[in-house]
C-alpha positions in Angstrom: -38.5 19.1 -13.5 -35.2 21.1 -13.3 -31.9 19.9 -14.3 -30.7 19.5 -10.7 -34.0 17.8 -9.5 -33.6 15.4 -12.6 -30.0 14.4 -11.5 -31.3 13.9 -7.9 -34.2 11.5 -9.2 -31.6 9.6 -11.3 -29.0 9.0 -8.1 -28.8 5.7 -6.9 -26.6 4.2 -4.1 -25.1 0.9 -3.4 -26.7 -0.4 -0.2 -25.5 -3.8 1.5 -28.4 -4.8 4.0 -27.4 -8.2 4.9 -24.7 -10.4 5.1 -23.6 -12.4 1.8 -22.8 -16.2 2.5 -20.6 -16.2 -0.5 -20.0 -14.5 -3.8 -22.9 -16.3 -5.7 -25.4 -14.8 -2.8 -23.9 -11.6 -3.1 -27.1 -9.3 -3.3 -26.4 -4.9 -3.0 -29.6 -3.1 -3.4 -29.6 -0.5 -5.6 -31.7 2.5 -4.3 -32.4 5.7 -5.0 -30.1 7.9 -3.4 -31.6 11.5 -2.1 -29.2 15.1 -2.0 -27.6 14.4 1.5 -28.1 17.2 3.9 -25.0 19.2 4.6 -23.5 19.1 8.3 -20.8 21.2 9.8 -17.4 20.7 8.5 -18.3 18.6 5.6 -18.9 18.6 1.9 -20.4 16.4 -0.6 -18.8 15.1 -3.1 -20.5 14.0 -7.0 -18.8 10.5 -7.3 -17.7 10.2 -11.0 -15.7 7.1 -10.4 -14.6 4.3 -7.4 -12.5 2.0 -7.2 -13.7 -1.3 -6.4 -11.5 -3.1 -3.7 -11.4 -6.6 -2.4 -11.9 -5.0 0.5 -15.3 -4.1 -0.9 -16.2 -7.3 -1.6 -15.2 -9.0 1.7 -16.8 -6.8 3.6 -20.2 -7.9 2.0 -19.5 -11.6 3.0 -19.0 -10.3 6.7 -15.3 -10.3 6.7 -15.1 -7.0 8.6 -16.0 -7.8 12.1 -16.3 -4.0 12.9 -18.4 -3.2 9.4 -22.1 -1.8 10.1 -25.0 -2.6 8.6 -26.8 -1.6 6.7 -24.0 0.4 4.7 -23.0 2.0 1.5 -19.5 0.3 0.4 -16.5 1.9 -1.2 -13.4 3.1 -0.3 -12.1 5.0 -3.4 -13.2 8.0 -5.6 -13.1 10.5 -7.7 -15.7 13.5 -8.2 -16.6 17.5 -8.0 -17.4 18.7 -4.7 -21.1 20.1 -5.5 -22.1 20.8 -1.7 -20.2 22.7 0.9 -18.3 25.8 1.1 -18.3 27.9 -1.6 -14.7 27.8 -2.1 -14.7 24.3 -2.4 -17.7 24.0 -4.4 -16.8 22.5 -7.8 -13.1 21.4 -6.7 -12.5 18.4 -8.4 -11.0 15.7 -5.6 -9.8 12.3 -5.1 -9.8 10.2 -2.3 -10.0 7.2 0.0 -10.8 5.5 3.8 -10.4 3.5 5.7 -13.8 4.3 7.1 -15.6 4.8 4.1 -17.4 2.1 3.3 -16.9 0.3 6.3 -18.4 2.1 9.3 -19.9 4.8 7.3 -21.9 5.2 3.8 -18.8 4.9 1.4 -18.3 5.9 -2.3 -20.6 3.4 -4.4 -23.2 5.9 -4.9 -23.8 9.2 -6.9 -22.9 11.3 -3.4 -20.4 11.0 -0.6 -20.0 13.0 2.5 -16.7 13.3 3.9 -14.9 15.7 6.1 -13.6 19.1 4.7 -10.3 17.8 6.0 -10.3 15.0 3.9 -10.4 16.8 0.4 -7.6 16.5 -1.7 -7.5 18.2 -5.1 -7.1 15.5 -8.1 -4.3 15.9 -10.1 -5.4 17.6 -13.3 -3.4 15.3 -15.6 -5.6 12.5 -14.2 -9.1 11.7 -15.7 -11.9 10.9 -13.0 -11.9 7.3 -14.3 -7.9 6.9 -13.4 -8.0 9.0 -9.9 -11.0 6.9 -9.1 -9.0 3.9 -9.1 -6.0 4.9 -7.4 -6.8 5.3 -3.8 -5.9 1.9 -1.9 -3.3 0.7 -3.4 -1.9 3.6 -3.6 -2.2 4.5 0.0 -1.1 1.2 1.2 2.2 0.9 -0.7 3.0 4.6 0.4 2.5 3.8 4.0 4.3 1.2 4.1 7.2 2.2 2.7 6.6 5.5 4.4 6.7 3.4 7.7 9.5 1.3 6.8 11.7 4.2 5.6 11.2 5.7 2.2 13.8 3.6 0.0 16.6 5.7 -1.2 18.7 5.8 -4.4 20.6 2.7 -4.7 18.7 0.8 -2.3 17.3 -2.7 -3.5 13.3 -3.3 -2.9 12.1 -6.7 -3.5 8.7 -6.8 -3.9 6.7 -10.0 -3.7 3.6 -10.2 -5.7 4.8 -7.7 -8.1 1.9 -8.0 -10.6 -0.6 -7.2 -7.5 -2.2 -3.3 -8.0 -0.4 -2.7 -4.1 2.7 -4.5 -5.8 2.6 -2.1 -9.0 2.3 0.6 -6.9 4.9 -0.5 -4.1 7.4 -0.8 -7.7 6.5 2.6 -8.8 7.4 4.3 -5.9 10.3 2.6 -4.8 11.6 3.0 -8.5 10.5 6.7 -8.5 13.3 7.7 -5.6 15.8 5.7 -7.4 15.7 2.7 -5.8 17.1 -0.5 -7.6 13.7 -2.7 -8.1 13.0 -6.6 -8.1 9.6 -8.0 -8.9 8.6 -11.3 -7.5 5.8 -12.8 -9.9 5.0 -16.4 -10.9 5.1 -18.1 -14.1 7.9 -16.4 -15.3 5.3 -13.7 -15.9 6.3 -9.8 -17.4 5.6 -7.0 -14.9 2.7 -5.6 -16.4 2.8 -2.2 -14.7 4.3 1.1 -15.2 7.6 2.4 -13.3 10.2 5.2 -14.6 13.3 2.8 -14.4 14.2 -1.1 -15.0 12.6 -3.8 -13.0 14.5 -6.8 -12.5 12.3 -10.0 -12.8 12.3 -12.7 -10.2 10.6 -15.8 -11.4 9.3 -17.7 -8.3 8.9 -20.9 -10.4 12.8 -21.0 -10.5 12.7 -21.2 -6.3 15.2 -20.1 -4.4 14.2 -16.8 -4.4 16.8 -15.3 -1.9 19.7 -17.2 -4.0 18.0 -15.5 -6.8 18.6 -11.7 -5.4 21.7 -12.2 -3.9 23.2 -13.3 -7.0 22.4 -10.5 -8.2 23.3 -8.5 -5.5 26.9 -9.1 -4.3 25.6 -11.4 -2.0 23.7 -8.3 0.2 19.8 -9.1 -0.4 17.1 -6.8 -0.6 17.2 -3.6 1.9 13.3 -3.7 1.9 11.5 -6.5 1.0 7.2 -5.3 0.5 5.9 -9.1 0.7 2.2 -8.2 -0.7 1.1 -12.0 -0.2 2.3 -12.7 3.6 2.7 -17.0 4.8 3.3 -18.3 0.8 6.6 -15.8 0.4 7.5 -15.2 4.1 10.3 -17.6 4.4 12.2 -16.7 1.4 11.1 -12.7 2.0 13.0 -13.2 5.2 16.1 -15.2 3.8 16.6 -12.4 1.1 16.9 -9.9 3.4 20.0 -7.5 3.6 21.3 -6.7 6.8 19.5 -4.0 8.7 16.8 -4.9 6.3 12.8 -3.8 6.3 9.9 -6.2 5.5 6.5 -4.9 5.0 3.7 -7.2 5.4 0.1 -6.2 4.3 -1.5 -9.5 3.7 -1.3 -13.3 4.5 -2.8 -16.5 4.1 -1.7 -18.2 6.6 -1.7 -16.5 10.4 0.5 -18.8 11.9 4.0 -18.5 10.4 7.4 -20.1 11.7 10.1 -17.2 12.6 13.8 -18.0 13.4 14.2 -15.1 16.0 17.8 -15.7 16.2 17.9 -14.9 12.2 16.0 -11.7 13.3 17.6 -9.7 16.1 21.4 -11.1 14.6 20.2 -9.2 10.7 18.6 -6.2 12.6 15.6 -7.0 11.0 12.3 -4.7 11.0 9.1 -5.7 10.4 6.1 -3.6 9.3 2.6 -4.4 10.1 0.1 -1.8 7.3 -3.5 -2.4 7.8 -4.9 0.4 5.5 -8.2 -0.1 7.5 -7.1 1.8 10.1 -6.5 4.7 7.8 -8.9 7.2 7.5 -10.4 9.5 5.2 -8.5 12.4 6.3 -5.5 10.1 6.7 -5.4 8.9 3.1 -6.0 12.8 1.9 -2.8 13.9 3.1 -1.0 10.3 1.8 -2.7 11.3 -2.0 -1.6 14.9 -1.2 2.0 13.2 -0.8 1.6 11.4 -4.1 -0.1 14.1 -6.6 3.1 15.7 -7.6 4.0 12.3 -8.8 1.3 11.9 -11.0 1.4 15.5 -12.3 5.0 15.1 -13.3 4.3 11.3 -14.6 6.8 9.6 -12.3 3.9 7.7 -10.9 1.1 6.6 -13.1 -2.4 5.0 -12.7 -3.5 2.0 -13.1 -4.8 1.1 -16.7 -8.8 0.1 -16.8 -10.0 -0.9 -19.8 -13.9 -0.8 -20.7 -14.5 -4.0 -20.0 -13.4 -3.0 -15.8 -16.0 -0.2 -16.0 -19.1 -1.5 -14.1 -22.1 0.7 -13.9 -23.6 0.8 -9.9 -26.6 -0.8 -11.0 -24.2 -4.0 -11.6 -22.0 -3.6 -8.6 -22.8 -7.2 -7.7 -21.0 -8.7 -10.8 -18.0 -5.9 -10.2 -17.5 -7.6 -6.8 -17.8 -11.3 -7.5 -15.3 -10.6 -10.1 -13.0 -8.9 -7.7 -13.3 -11.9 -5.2 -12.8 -14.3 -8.2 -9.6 -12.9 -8.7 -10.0 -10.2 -11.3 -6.4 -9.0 -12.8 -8.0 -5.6 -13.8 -9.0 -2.6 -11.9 -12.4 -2.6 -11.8 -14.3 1.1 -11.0 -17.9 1.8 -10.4 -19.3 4.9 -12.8 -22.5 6.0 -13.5 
């Protein structure tokens, strides 16, 4: 048997084929995973490493009313292009979707089909391991920002949730264009992630969160407030906000929240609405595209993933239980 044939016989694929009730009945197939065939206008990618989302996870349990079955899931890689054009063949690429995963056979498996337009070359001072893992969180704290207006320098972001990977990431790029940065973390907790200036430490235990950034703020608030964790920080989120503030919402707990509207047209408040879902493949390539230089010149780094957050496909059930349970780490899919 060739070399090539051998690799074929040895790829597997992620497949969810029914509905999981809860984590513990979480049960991916693993099969064997032929070469795809090749359509117009697409390539296929050689998965090296993916990010594991909750996303993922949920969608597994049936929390994606629009999901298809059976499916593929996984959102973010990284790999070698090893079908397609020839002047894409053996690019080495990063990406994310929306899609993937979702409505369409995503990245848990040795090959992924996506779009020509959705290729984005991987920054070469990434390893596949770290590009593998940055795609959603990434993606989500850049549009959001992006839709909320890019902070500039000497602007303060408050971000709740700081120690969350969309929080990290949220920090990072609002303390890449200068931005004057507060996390928002529990416990009186260190921000355990990477940003190329000083981040100022909120400790929710304390309460009064808003007191807490105004005092340290001339009494102005935060000019962007990214609330990561929706309903639990929304009041203070909004009583923390500078006038002609932006909040960014991504997440909540709670749907129904109470809103002082006479607080909201009198601050010339905004309020941001980022569902990453709806954020394609070819979407999120030109997002990464946005971010690469970033992570070429090190003002933006990836997130850390220690051996222990490595899973190999054949034990993507474990890698998404521990997501759903909470997992503080990174978690990628290799193998």
């Amino acid at each position: 048997m060739s070399g090539k044939n051998s690799e074929e016989a040895a790829a597997v694929a992620v497949r969810l084929v029914e509905q999981a009730a809860d984590a513990a009945s979480l049960r991916p197939v693993i099969t064997p995973q032929p070469y795809p065939r090749l359509g117009h206008g697409h390539c296929i990618v050689e998965v090296r490493s993916a990010g594991v989302n909750p996303s993922d996870a949920k969608a597994a349990l049936g929390l994606m009313p629009h999901a298809v079955w059976p499916r593929t899931p996984g959102r973010d890689y990284a790999g070698v292009i090893v079908g397609g054009s020839s002047h894409l063949v053996g690019m080495e690429v990063w990406g994310s979707g929306g899609d993937l995963g979702i409505v369409r056979d995503g990245s848990h498996a040795r090959y992924l089909v996506i779009d020509t337009a959705a290729v984005s070359i991987k920054p070469a001072a990434l390893s596949m391991r770290e590009a593998g893992a940055v795609g959603v969180p990434f993606v989500t704290a850049y549009e959001g920002l992006r839709r909320a207006g890019l902070p500039v320098a000497g602007e303060v972001v408050l971000v709740m949730g700081g120690n969350g990977k969309v929080g990290q990431a949220a920090i990072q790029l609002a303390a890449q264009r200068g931005a004057r940065v507060f996390a928002v973390n529990r416990r009186g907790e260190a921000y355990a992630g990477h940003a190329c200036a000083p981040v100022e430490l909120i400790d929710a235990e304390r309460g009064d969160i808003a007191g807490q950034v105004r005092e340290r703020t001339a009494g102005r608030g935060a000019d962007i407030v990214f609330n990561t964790v929706g309903s639990p920080y929304f009041a203070a989120a909004n009583q923390a906000m500078a006038p002609g503030a932006r909040q960014i919402l991504i997440s909540t707990l709670d749907r129904a929240v109470p809103f002082d509207i006479f607080q909201f047209y009198r601050g010339r408040h905004t309020y941001v609405g980022i569902d990453s879902l709806a954020l394609d493949s070819i979407a999120c390539a030109r997002i990464l595209d946005e971010l690469a230089p970033g992570f070429a010149a090190g003002t933006l780094a990836p997130f850390t993933t220690p051996p222990d957050a490595v899973y190999p496909r054949e034990r993507a059930a474990d890698a998404y239980r521990a997501v759903l349970g909470g997992a503080r780490q990174r978690l990628v899919l290799e193998g």
